[in-house]
C-alpha positions as MATLAB code, in Angstrom:
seq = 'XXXXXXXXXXXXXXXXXXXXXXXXXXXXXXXXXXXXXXXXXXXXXXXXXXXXXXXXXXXXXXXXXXXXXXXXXXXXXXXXXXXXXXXXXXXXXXXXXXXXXXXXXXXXXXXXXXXXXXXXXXXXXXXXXXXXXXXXXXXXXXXXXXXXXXXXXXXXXXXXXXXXXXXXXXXXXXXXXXXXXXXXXXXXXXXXXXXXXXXXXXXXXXXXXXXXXXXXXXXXXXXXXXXXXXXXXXXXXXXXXXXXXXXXXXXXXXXXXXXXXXXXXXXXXXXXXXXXXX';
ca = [
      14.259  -75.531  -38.520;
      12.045  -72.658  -38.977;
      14.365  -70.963  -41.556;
      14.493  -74.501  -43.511;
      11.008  -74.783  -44.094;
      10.606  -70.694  -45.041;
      13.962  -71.427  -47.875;
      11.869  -74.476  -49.579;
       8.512  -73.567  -48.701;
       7.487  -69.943  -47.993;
       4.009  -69.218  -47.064;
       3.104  -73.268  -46.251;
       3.547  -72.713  -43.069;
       3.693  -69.569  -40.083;
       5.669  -70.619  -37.114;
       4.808  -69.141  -33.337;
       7.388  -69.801  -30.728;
       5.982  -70.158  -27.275;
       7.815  -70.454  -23.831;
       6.627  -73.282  -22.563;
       4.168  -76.710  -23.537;
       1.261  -75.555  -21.767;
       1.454  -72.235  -23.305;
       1.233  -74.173  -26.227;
      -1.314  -76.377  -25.679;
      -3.345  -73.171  -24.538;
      -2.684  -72.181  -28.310;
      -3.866  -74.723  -29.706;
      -7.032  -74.285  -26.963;
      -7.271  -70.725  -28.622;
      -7.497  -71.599  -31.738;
      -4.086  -69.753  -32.562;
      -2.325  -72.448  -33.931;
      -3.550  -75.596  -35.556;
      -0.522  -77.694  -34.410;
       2.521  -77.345  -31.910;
       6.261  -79.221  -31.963;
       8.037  -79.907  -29.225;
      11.689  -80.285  -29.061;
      13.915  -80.181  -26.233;
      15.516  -82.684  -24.122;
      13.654  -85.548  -24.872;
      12.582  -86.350  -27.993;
      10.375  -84.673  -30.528;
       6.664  -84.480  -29.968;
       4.031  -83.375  -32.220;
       0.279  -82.606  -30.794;
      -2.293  -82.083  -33.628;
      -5.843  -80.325  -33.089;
      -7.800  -83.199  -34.798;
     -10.738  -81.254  -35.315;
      -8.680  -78.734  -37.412;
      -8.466  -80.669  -40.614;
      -8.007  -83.945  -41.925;
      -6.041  -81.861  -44.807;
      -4.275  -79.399  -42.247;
      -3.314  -81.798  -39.764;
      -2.438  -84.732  -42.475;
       0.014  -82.119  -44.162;
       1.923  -81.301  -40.908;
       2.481  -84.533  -39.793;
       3.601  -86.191  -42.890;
       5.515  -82.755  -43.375;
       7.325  -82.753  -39.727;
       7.282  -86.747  -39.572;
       9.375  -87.176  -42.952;
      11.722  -83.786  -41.477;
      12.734  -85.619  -38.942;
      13.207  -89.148  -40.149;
      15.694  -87.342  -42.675;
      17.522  -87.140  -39.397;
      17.283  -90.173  -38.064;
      14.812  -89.064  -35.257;
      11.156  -90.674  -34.592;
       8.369  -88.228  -33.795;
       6.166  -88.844  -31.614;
       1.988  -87.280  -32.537;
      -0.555  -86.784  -30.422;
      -4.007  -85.640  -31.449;
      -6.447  -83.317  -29.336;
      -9.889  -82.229  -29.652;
     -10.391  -84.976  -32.298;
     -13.939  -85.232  -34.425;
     -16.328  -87.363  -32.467;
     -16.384  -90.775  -33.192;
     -19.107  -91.009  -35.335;
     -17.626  -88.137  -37.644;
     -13.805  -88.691  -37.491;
     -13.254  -86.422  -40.617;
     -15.770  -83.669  -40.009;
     -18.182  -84.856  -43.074;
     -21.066  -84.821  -41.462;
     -20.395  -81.404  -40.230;
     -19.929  -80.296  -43.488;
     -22.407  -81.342  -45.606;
     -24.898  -79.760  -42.441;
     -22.889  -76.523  -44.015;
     -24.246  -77.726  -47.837;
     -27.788  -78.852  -46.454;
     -27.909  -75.481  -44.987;
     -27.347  -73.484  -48.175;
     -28.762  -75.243  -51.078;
     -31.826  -75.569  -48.903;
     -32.877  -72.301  -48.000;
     -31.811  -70.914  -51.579;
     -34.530  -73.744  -52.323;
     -36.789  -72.507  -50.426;
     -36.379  -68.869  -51.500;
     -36.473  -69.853  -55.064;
     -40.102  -71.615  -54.328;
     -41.493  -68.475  -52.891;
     -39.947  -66.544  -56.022;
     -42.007  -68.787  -58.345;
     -45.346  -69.120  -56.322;
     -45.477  -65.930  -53.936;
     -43.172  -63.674  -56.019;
     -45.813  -60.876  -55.730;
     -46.606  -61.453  -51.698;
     -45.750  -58.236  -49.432;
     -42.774  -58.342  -47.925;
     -44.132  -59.138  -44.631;
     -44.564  -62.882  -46.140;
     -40.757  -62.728  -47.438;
     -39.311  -61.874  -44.246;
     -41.720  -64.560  -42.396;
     -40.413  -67.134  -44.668;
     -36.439  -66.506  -44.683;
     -37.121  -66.292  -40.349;
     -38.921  -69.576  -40.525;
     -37.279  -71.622  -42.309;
     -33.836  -70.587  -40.619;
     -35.719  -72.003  -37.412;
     -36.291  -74.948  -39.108;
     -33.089  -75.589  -40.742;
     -31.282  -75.164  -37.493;
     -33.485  -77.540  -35.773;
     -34.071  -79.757  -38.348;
     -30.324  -80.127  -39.619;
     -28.421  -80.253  -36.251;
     -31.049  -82.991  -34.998;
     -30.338  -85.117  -38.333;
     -26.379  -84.429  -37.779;
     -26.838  -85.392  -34.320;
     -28.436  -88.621  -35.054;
     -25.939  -89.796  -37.617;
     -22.833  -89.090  -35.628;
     -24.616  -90.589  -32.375;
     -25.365  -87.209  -30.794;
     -23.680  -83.708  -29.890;
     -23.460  -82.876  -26.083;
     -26.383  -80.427  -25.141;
     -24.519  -77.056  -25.393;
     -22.404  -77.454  -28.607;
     -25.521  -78.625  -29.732;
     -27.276  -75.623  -28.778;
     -24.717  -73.546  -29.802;
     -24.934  -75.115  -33.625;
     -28.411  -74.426  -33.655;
     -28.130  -70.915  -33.376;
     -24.954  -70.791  -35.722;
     -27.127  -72.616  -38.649;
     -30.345  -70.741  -38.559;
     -27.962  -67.537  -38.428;
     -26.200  -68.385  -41.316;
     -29.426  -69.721  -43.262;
     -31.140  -66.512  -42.383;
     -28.108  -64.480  -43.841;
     -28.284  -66.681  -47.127;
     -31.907  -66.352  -47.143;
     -32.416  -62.418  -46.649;
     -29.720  -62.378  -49.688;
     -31.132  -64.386  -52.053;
     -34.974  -63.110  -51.114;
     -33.439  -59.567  -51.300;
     -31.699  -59.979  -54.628;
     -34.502  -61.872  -55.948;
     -37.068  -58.939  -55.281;
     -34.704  -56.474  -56.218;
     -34.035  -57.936  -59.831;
     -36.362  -60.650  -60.547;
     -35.382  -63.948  -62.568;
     -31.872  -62.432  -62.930;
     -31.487  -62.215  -59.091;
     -32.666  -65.665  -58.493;
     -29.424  -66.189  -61.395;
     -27.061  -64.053  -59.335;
     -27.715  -65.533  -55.737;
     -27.217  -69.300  -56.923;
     -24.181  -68.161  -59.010;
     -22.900  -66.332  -55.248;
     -24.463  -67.684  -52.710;
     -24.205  -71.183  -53.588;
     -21.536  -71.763  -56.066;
     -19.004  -69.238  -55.044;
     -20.008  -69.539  -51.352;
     -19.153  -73.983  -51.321;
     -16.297  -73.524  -53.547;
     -14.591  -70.773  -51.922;
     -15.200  -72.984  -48.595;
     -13.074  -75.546  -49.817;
     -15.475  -78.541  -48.572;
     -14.224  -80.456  -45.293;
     -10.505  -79.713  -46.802;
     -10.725  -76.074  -45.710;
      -9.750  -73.063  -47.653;
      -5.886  -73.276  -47.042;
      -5.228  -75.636  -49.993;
      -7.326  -73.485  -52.415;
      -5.973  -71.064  -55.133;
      -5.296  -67.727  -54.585;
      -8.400  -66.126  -55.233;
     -10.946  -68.521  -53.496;
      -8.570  -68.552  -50.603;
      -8.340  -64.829  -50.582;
     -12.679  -64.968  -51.247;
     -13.224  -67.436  -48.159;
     -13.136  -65.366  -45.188;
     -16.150  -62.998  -46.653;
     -18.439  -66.022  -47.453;
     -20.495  -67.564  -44.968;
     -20.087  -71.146  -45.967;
     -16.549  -71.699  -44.700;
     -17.319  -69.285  -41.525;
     -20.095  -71.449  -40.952;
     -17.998  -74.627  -40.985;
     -15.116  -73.219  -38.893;
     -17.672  -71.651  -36.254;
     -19.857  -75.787  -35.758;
     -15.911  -77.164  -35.059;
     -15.039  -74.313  -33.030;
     -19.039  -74.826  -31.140;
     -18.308  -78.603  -30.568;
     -14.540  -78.875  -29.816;
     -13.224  -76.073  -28.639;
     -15.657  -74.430  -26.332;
     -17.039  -72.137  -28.841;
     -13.344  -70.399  -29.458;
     -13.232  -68.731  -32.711;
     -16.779  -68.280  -33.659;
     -17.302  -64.779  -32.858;
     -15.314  -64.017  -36.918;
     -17.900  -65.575  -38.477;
     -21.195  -64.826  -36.488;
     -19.886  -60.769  -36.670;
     -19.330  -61.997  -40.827;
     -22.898  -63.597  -41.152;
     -24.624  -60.949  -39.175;
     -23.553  -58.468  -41.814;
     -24.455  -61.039  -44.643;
     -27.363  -60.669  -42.964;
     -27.879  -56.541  -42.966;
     -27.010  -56.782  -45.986;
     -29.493  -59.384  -47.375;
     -32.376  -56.807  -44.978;
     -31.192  -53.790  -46.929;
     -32.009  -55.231  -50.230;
     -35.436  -56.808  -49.338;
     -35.961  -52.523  -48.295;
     -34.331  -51.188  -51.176;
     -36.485  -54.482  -54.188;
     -39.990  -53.126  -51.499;
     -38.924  -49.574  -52.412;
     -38.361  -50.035  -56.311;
     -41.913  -52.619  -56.374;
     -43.546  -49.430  -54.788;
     -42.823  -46.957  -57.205;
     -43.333  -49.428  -60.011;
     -46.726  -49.907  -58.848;
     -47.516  -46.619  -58.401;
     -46.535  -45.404  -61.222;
     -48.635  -47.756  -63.052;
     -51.379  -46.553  -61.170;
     -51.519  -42.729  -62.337;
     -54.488  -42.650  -64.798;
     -52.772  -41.136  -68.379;
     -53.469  -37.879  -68.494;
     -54.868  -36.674  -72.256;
     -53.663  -33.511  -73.845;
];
């Protein structure tokens, strides 16, 4: 079967062969796979990780269903750690990912226009705050729509959305003190535009072309969406990728609010040498 779908379709889909269904199902657990068949004896039985996809799971089953009605066999699915009830297709989820983003470059672009000149202490209070507050203030407003999050995925999505708006935020402040105007230009064009797109919205990344698919795993966007499933359905697994991605976001976002400080001191300073006549 394997071979089959590699002839008409390489690349849709990699294949993992495991020795047993609980070793499967431990896959799936893992993270490793998004979906498991199981043929043997009896008949064939599909079990889909819910939370993995409307798009992912919807193309595997229609794939693997329509396979094996070409052979006059019914397959059987079964769907595990499934989107809560009061999100069954992750929406919510992700536009907490948007909210997250176009706020805090909000926010930074507000400071830009009233506080551009304040010290950098002010910048770096303002990018921590308001990742406090987006955390809190976003999960609790998820929370309430679906019908709530139990207490430690909840606590756990906290933590991954202030991370990832402080990332965003040192980024944007940092590029914006570095370059002015033009920065403020260059952070909306990357850290929002590029960063959604290359997400793929609730479809995921997998159905993107090449080079947004390629771009996806080094923006924080799409990390930031895979790491709240991974928090609330599968006991945190596979969320260590993107807090180790948005941590460096986040160095890197620091290093440029120390290198625009840097540049505004000498620029200052220089203006401040009296002209010497000759």
């Amino acid at each position: 079967m394997t071979t089959g779908f590699d002839a008409k379709a390489p690349g849709t889909f990699t294949f993992t062969t495991y020795t047993s269904e609980d070793q499967a199902r431990a896959g799936i657990d893992a993270r490793d796979v998004d979906a498991v068949l199981v043929v043997g004896a009896g008949a064939p039985h599909l079990i889909v990780a819910g939370a993995a996809g409307d798009a992912v799971t919807g193309v595997i089953t229609a794939v693997f269903t329509g396979a094996f009605a070409a052979q006059g066999a019914q397959l059987s699915v079964e769907v595990t750690h499934p989107f809560a009830a009061g999100d069954p297709h992750g929406l919510v989820l992700f536009f907490l990912v948007l909210a997250t983003i176009v706020s805090t470059f909000v926010a930074q672009v507000v400071l830009f226009v009233r506080g551009r000149a304040a010290r950098l202490a002010l910048w770096l209070a303002v990018v921590g705050g308001w990742s406090v507050l987006a955390g809190l203030v976003g999960v609790g407003m998820a929370a309430w729509i679906v019908g709530g999050y139990d207490t430690t995925g909840a606590a756990a999505m906290v933590g991954l959305v202030a991370l990832a708006s402080l990332a965003a935020g040192a980024v944007i402040a940092g590029l914006s003190r570095l370059l002015g105007a033009p920065g403020i230009g260059l952070a909306g064009l990357v850290v929002v535009l590029l960063n959604l797109i290359s997400s793929g919205g609730p479809a995921g990344a997998q159905f993107l072309p090449d080079a947004y698919r390629a771009l996806s795993p080094w923006m924080p966007a799409g990390q930031l969406f895979s790491a709240l499933r991974g928090a609330l359905y599968f006991d945190g697994q596979g969320a260590a990728a993107p807090v180790l991605l948005m941590a460096g976001w986040l160095v890197v976002g620091l290093l440029l609010m120390l290198l625009g400080q840097a540049v505004r001191g000498r620029v200052h300073s220089a203006a401040a040498m009296p002209a010497v006549a000759r």
